[in-house]
N, C-alpha and C positions, 0 to 999 in steps of 0.2 A: 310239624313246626320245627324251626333250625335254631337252636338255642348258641347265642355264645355269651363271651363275656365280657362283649364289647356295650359298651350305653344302647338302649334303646336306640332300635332303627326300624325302621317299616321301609319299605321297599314294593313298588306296584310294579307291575310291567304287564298292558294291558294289548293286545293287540288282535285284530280282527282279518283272518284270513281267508280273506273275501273271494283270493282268486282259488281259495279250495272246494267254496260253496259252504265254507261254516260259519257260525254262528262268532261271536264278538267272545274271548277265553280272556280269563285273570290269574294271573301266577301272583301270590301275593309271600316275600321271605318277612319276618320280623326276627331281628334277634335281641335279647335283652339282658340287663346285668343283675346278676341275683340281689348285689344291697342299694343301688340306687339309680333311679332313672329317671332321662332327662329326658326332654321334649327338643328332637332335631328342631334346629333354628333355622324355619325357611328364607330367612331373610337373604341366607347368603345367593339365593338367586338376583338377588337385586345388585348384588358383586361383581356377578359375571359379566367383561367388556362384550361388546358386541364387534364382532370378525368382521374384519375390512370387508365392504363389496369387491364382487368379483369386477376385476376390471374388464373382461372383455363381454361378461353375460350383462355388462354396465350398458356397454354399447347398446343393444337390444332394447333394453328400458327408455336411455334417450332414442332412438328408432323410433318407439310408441308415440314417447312422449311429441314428438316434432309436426309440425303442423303445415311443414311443406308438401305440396300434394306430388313433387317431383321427386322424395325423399325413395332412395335405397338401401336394403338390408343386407349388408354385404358381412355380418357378422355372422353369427354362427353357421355355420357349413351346414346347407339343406339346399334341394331344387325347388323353384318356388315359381311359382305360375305368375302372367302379367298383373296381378294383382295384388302381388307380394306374400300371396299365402303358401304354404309347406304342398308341394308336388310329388304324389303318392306315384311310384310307379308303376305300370301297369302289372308288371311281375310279382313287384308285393301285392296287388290287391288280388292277385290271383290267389297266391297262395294263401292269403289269408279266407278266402271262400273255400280252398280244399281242407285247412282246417278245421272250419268252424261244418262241413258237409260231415265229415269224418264219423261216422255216428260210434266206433270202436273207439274214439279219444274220451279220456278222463280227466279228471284233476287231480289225481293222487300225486303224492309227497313225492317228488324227486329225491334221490339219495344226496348222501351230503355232497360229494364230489358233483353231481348235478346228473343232468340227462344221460347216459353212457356213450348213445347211439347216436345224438349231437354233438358230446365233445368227438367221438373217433373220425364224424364228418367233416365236424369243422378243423382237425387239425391235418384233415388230409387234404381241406379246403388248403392252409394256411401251408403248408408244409412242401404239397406236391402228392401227387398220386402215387407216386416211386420212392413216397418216403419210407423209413423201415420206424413205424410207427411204437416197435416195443423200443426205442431208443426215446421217447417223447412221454412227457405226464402230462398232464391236461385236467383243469378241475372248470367247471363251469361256473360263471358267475356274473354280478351285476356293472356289466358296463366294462369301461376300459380303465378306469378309474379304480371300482371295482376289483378288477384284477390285477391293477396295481400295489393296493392294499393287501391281500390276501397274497401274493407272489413276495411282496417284501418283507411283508413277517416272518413267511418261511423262511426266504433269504436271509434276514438278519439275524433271524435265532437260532439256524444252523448251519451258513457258513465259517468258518475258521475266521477268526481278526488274525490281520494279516502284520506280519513282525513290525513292531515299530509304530502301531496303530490302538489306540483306544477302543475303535470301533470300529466294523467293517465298513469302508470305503466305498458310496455309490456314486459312479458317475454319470451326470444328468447333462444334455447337449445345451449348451444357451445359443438361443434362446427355447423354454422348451413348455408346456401348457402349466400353468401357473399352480395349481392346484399336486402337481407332480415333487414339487419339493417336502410341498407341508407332510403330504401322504408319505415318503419315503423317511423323514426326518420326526414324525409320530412312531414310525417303523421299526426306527433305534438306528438307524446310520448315520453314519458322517455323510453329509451331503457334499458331493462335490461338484464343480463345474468341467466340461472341456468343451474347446472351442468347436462351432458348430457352421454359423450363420455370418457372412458379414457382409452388412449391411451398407456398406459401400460398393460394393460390387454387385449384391444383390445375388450373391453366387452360394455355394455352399465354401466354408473355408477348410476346402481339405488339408492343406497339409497340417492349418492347425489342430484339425483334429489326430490326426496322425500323432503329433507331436505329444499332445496333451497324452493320448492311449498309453503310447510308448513308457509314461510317465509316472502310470496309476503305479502303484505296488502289485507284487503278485498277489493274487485272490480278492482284485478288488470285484466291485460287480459293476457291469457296465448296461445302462439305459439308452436303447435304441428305438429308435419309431421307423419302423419296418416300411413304411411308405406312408406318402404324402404327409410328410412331417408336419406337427402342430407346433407353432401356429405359422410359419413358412411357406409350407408345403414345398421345401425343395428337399430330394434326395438325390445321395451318391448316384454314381450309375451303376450299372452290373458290374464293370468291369471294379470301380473303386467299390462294391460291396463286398468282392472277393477279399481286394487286400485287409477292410477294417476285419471279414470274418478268418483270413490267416493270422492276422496281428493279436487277436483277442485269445484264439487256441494256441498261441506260439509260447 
């Protein structure tokens, strides 16, 4: 039991780790004060606002909700068969059968970094086959989201704040997946904007991006969606991928 000398507090955290094949665990901390204790006041749940809907998972919802039989789901990125349902590929459903045949697979605890033998594939996926992969870190994790949260804490808790700056400086493309500010901006940076997308043209707006890079402070950190940009989908080409990746080492 974890004693301090803070008021009365109980603490549950109960979680069931279903995809190990175990049973339902409880961690339970109490700490309490030796001359008087109080009873947490749950009320303050009744405090807490509730978080704008997502505007684009919004979409989705009106989708359901619509009662045109002509209606399409042009929202979230999936292939989806003439009846508007999620289209498995044939390649995933393979491998998911050499999975589940596999009779040497377990469920044991991945390390914290995650799979070993998955991150050094996937980043040779991502990378290139000719990459020199002792130059690359790699931790596995949930989602792309996910790995945006875990990538920016490290980034923010051990990059250097750059001269002139309260905080270290991330810059984020606008327009760019909605949920990417809050995560970097819970993270401890100064969020910033550079131009991306314009919407007049419908083009990418390179040279403002250009302009904006040129711009950041040194040791800012810069956010890029490596391909088929969210929510756009439009990328530089190879040739303009070289200049943003000499401009960003320079």
């Amino acid at each position: 039991m974890f004693k301090s000398s803070f008021t009365n507090l109980a603490l549950a955290l109960l979680f069931a780790a279903t995809s190990a094949g175990y049973t339902a665990s409880a961690f339970a901390m109490e700490t309490s004060a030796p001359a008087k204790k109080a009873k947490l006041d749950s009320s303050y749940l009744s405090t807490i606002p509730e978080g704008p809907p997502d505007a684009i998972l919004g979409i989705a919802e009106a989708f359901k909700a619509c009662t045109d039989e002509n209606k399409v789901n042009v929202c979230v990125g999936a292939y989806r068969d003439s009846t508007g349902k999620p289209w498995i590929l044939p390649s995933v459903r393979k491998a998911e059968e050499r999975l589940l045949a596999d009779a040497s697979s377990n469920k044991e605890y991945a390390p914290i970094a995650g799979d070993a033998k998955y991150v050094e594939l996937a980043l040779g996926f991502a990378y290139g086959s000719d990459a020199d992969l002792s130059n690359i870190a790699g931790v596995q994790s949930l989602s792309g989201t996910g790995a945006c949260r875990i990538g920016g804490h490290f980034l923010a808790k051990f990059v250097p704040t750059p001269e002139g700056c309260d905080k270290v400086p991330i810059y984020i493309p606008t327009p760019t997946w909605g949920n990417h500010i809050a995560i970097f901006r819970e993270a401890g940076f100064d969020v910033r904007r550079y131009r991306y997308y314009n919407p007049g043209t419908n083009r990418l707006d390179y040279d403002g991006l250009i302009a904006d890079l040129k711009d950041a402070p040194e040791g800012s950190v810069i956010l890029l969606h490596a391909c088929a940009h969210n929510p756009t989908g439009c990328d530089p080409t190879m040739d303009q991928w070289k200049d943003i990746s000499n401009l960003i080492k320079s």
